[in-house]
N, CA, C and O atoms as a printed pandas DataFrame, in Angstrom:
     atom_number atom_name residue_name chain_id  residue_number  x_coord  y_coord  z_coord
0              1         N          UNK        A               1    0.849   -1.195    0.000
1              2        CA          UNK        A               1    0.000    0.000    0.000
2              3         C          UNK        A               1    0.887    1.249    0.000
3              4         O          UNK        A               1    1.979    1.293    0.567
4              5         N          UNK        A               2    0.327    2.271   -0.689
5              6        CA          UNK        A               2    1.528    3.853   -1.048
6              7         C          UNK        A               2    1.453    4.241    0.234
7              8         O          UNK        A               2    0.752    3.546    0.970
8              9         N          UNK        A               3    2.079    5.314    0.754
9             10        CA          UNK        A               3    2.092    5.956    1.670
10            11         C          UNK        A               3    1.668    6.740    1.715
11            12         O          UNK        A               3    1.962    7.434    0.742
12            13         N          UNK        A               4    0.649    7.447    2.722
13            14        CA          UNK        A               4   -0.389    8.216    2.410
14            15         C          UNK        A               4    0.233   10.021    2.667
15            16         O          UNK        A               4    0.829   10.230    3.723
16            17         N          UNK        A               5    0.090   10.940    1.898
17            18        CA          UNK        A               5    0.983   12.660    1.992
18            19         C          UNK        A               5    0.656   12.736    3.458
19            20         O          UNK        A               5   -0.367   12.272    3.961
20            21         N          UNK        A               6    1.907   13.550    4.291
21            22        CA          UNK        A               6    1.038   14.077    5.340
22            23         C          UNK        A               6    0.124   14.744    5.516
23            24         O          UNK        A               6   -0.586   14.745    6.521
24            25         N          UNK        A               7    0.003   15.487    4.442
25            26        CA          UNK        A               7   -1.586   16.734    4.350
26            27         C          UNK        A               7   -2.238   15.625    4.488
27            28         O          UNK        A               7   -3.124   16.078    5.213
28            29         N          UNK        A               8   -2.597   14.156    4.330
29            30        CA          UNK        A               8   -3.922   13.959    3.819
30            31         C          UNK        A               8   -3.985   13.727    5.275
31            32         O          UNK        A               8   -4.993   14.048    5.904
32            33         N          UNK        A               9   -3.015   13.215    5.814
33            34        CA          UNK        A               9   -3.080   12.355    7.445
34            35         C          UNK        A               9   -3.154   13.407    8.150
35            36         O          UNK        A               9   -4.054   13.171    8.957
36            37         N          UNK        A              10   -2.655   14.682    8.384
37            38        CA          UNK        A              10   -2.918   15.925    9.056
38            39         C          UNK        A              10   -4.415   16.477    9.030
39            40         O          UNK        A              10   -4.945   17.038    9.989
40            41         N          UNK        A              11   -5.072   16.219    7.692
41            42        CA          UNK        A              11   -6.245   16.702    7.214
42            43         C          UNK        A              11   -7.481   15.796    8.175
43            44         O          UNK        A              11   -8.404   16.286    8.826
44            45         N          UNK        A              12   -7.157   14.450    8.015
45            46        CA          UNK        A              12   -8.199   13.403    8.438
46            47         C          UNK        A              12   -8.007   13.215    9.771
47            48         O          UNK        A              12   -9.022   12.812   10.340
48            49         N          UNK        A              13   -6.847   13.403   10.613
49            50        CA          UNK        A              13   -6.768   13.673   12.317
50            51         C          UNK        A              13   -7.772   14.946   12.489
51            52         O          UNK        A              13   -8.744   14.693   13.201
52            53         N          UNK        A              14   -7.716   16.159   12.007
53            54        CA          UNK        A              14   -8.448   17.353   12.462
54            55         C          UNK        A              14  -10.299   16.963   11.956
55            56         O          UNK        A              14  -11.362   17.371   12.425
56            57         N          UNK        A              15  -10.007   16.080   10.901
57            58        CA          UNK        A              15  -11.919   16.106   10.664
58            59         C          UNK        A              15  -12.507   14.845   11.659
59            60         O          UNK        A              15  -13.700   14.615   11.858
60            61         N          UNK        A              16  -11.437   14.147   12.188
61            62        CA          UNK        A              16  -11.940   13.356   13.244
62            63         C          UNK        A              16  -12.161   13.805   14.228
63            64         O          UNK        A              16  -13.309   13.940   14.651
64            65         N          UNK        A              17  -10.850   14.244   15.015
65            66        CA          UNK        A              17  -11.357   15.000   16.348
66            67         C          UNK        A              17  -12.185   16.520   16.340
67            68         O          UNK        A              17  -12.223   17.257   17.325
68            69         N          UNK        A              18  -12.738   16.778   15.218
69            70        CA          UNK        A              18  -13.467   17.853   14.932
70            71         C          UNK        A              18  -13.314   19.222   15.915
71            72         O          UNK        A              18  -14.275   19.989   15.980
72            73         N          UNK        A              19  -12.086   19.504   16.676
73            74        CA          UNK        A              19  -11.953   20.875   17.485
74            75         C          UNK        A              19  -10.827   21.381   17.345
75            76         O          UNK        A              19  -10.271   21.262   16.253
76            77         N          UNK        A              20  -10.178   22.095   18.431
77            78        CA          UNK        A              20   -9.027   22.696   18.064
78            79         C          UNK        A              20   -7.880   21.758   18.858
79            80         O          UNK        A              20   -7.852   21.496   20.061
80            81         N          UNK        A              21   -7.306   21.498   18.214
81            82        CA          UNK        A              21   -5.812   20.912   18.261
82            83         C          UNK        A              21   -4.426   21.657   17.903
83            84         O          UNK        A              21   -4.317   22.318   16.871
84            85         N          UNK        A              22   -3.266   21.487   18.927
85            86        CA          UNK        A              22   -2.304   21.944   19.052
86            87         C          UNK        A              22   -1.397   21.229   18.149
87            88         O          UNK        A              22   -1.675   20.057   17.896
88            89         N          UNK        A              23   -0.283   21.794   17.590
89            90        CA          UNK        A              23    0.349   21.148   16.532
90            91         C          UNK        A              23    1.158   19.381   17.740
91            92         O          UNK        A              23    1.123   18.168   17.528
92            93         N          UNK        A              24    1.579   19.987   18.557
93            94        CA          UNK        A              24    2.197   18.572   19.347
94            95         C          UNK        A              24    1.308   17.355   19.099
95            96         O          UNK        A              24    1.668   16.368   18.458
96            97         N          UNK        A              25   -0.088   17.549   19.764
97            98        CA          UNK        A              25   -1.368   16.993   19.118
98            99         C          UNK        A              25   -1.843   16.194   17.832
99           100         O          UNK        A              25   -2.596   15.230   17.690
100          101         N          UNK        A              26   -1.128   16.951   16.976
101          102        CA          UNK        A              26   -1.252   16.181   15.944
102          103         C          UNK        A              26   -0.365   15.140   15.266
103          104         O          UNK        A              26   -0.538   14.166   14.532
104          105         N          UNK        A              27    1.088   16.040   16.072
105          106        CA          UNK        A              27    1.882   14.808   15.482
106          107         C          UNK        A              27    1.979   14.161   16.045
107          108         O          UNK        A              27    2.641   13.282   15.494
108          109         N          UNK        A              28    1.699   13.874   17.092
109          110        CA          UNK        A              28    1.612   12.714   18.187
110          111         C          UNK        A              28    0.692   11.518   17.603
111          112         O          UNK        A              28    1.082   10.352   17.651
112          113         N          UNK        A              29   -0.586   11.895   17.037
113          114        CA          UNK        A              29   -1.690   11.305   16.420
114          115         C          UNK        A              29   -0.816   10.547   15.137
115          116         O          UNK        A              29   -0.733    9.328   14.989
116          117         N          UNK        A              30   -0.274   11.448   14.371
117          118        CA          UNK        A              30   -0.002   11.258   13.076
118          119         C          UNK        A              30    1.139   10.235   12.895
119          120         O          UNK        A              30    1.198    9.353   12.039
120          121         N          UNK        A              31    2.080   10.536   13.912
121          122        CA          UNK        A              31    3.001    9.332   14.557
122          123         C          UNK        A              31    2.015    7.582   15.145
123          124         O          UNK        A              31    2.635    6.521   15.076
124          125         N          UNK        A              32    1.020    7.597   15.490
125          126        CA          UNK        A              32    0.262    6.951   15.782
126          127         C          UNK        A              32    0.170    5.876   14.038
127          128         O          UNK        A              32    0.313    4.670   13.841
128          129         N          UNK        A              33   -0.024    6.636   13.415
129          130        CA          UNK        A              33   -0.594    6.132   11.553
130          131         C          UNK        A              33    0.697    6.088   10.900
131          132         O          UNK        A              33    1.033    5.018   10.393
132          133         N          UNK        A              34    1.670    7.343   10.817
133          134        CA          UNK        A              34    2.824    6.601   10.425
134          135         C          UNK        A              34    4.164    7.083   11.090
135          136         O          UNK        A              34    4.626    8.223   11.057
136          137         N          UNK        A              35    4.749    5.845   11.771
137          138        CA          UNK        A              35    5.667    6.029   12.484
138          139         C          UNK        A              35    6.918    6.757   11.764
139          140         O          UNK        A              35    7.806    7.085   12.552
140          141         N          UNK        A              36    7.149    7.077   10.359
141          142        CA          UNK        A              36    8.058    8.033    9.773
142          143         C          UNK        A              36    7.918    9.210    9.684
143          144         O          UNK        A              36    8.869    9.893    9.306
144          145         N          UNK        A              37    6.484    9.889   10.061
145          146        CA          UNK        A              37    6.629   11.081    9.754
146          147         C          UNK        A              37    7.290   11.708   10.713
147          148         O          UNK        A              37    7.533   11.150   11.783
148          149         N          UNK        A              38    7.664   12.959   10.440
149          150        CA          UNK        A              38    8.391   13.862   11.546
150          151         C          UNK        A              38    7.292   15.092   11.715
151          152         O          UNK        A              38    6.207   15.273   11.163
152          153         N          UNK        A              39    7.979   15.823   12.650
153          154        CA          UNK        A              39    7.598   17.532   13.142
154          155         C          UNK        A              39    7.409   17.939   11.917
155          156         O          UNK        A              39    6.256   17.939   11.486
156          157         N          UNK        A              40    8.506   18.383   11.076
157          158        CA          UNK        A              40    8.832   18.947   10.104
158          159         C          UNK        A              40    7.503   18.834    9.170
159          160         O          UNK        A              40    6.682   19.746    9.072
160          161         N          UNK        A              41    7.396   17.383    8.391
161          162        CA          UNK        A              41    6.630   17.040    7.866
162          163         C          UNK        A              41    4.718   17.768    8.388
163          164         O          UNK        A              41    3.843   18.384    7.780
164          165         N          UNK        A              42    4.801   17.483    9.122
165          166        CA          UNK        A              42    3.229   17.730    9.916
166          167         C          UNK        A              42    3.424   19.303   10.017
167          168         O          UNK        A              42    2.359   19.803   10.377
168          169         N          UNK        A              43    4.415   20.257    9.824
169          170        CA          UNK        A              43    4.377   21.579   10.037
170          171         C          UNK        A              43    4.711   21.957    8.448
171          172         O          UNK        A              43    4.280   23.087    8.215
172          173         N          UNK        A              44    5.295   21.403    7.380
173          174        CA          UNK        A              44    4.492   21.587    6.302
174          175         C          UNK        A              44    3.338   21.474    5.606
175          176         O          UNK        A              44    2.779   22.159    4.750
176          177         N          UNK        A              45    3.070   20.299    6.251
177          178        CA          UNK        A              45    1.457   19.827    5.870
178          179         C          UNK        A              45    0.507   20.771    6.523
179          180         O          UNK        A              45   -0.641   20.801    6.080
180          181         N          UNK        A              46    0.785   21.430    7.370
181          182        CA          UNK        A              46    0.047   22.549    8.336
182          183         C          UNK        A              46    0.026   23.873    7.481
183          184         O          UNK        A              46   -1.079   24.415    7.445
184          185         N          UNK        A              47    0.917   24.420    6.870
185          186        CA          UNK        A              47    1.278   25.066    5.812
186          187         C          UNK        A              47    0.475   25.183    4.557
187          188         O          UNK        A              47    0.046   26.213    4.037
188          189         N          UNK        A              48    0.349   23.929    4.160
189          190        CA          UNK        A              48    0.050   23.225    2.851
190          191         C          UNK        A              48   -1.381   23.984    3.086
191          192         O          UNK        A              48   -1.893   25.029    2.683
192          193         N          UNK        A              49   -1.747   22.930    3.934
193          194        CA          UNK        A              49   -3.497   23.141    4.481
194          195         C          UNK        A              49   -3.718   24.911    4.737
195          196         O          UNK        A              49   -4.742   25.527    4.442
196          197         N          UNK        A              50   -3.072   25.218    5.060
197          198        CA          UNK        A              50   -3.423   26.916    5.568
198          199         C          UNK        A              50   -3.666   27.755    4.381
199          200         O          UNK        A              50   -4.443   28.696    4.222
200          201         N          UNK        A              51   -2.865   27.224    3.624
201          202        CA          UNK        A              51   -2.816   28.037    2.449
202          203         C          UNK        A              51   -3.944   27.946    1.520
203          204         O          UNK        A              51   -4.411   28.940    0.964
204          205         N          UNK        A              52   -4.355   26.830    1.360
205          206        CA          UNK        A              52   -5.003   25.986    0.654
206          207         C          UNK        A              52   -6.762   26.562    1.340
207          208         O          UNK        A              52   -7.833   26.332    0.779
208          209         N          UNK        A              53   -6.606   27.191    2.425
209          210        CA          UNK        A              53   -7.679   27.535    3.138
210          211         C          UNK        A              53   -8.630   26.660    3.563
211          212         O          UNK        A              53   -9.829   26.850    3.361
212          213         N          UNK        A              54   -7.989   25.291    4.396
213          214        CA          UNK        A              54   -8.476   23.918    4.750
214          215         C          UNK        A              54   -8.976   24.097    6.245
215          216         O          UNK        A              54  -10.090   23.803    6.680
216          217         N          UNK        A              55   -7.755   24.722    7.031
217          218        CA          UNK        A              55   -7.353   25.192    8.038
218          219         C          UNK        A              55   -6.977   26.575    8.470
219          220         O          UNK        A              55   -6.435   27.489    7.849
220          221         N          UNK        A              56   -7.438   26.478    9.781
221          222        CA          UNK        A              56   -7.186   27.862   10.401
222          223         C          UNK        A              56   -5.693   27.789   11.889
223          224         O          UNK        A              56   -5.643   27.400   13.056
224          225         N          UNK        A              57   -4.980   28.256   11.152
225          226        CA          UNK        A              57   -3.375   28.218   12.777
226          227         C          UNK        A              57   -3.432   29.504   13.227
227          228         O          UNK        A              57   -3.647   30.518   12.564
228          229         N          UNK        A              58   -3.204   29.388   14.520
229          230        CA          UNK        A              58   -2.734   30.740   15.482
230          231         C          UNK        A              58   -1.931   30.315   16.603
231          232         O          UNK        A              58   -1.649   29.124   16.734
232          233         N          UNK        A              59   -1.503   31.276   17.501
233          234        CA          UNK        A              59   -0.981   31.646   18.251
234          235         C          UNK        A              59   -1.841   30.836   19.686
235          236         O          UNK        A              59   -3.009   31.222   19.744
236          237         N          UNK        A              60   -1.591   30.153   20.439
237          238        CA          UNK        A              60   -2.084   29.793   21.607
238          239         C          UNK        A              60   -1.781   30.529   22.658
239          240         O          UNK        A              60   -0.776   31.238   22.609
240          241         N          UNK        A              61   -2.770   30.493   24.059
241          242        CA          UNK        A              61   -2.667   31.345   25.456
242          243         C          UNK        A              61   -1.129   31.583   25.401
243          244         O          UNK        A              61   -0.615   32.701   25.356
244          245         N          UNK        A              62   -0.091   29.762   25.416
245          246        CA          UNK        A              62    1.269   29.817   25.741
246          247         C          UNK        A              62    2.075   30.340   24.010
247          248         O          UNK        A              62    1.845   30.277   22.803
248          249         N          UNK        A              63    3.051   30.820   24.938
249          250        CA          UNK        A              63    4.246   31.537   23.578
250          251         C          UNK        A              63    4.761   30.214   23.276
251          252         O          UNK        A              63    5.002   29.363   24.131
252          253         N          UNK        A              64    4.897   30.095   22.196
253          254        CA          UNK        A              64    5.295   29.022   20.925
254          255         C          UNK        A              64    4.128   27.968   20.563
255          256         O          UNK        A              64    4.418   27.025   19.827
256          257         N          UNK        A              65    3.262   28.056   20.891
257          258        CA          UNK        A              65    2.188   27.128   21.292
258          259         C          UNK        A              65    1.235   27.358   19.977
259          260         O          UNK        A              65    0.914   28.495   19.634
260          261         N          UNK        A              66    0.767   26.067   19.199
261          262        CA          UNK        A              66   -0.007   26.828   17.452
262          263         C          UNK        A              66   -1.269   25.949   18.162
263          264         O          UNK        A              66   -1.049   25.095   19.021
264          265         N          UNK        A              67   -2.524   26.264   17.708
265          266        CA          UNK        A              67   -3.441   26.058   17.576
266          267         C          UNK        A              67   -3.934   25.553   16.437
267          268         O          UNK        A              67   -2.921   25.707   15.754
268          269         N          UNK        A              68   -4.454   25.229   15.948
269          270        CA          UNK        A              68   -5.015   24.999   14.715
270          271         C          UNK        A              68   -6.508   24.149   14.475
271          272         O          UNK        A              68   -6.846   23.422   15.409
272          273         N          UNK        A              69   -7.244   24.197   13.490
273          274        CA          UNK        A              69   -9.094   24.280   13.365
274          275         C          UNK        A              69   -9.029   24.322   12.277
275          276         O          UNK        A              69   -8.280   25.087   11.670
276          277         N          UNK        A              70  -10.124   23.167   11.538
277          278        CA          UNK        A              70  -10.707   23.430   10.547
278          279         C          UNK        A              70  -11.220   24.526   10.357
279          280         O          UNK        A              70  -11.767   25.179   11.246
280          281         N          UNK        A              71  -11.044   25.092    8.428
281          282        CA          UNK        A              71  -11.894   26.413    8.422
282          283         C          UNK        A              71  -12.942   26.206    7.872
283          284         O          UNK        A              71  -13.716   27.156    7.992
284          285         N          UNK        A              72  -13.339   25.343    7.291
285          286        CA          UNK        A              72  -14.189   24.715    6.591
286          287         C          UNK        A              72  -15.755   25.053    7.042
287          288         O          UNK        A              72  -16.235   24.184    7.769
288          289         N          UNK        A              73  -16.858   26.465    6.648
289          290        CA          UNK        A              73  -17.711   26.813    7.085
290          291         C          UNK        A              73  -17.234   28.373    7.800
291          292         O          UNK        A              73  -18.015   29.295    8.037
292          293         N          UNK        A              74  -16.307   28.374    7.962
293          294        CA          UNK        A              74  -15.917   29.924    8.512
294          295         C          UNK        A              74  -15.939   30.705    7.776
295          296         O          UNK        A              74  -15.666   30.261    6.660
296          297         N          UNK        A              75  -16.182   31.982    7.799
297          298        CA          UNK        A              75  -15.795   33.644    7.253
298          299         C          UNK        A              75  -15.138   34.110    7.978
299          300         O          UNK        A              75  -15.007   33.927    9.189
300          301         N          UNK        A              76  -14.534   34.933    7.112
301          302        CA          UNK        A              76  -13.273   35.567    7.664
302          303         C          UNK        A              76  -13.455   37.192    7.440
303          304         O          UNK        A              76  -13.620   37.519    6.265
304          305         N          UNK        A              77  -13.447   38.041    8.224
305          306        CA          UNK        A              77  -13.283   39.534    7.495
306          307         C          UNK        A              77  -12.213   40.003    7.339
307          308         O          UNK        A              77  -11.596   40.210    8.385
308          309         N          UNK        A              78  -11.578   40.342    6.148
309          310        CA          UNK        A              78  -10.212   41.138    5.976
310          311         C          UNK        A              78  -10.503   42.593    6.681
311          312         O          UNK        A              78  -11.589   43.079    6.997
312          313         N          UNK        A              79   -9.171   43.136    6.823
313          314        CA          UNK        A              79   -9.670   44.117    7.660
314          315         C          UNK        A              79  -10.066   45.481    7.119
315          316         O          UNK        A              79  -10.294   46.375    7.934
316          317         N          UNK        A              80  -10.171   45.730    5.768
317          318        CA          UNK        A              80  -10.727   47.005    5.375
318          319         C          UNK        A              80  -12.359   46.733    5.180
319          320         O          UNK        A              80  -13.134   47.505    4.616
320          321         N          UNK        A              81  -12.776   45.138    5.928
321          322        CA          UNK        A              81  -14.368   44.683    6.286
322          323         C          UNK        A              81  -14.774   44.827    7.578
323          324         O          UNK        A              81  -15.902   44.529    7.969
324          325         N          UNK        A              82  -13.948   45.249    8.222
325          326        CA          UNK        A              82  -14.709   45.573    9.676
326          327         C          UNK        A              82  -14.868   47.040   10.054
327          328         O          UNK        A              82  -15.418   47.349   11.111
């Protein structure tokens, strides 16, 4: 069987646990499915997805700390909309 991209395995951890998850969180999970991926990997795939407007990352309570949420159903206002 191929090996599945990390976007897709990053993608299908967040539509399972359907809330907000911390990047540690995920690769912990994602390590769970495939024991090769790394940090690295799961923080491009975090990337990938952001861009792609899959996902939403920020800043958590703690400094260095990412958050991240499906965006899937969200609006967003740029700010010459508020």
């Amino acid at each position: 069987m191929p090996k599945l991209p990390s976007w897709y395995i990053v993608y299908q951890i967040l539509r399972e646990e359907n809330r907000v998850m911390t990047e540690q969180e995920i690769y912990e999970k994602a390590r769970a499915i495939d024991p090769m991926i790394s940090i690295s990997d799961v923080e491009k795939a975090l990337m990938k997805l952001e861009l792609n407007g899959k996902i939403r990352v920020y800043e958590g309570s703690k400094k260095g700390i990412l958050n991240v949420e499906l965006a899937e159903g969200m609006s967003f206002l740029t700010p010459d909309e508020e």
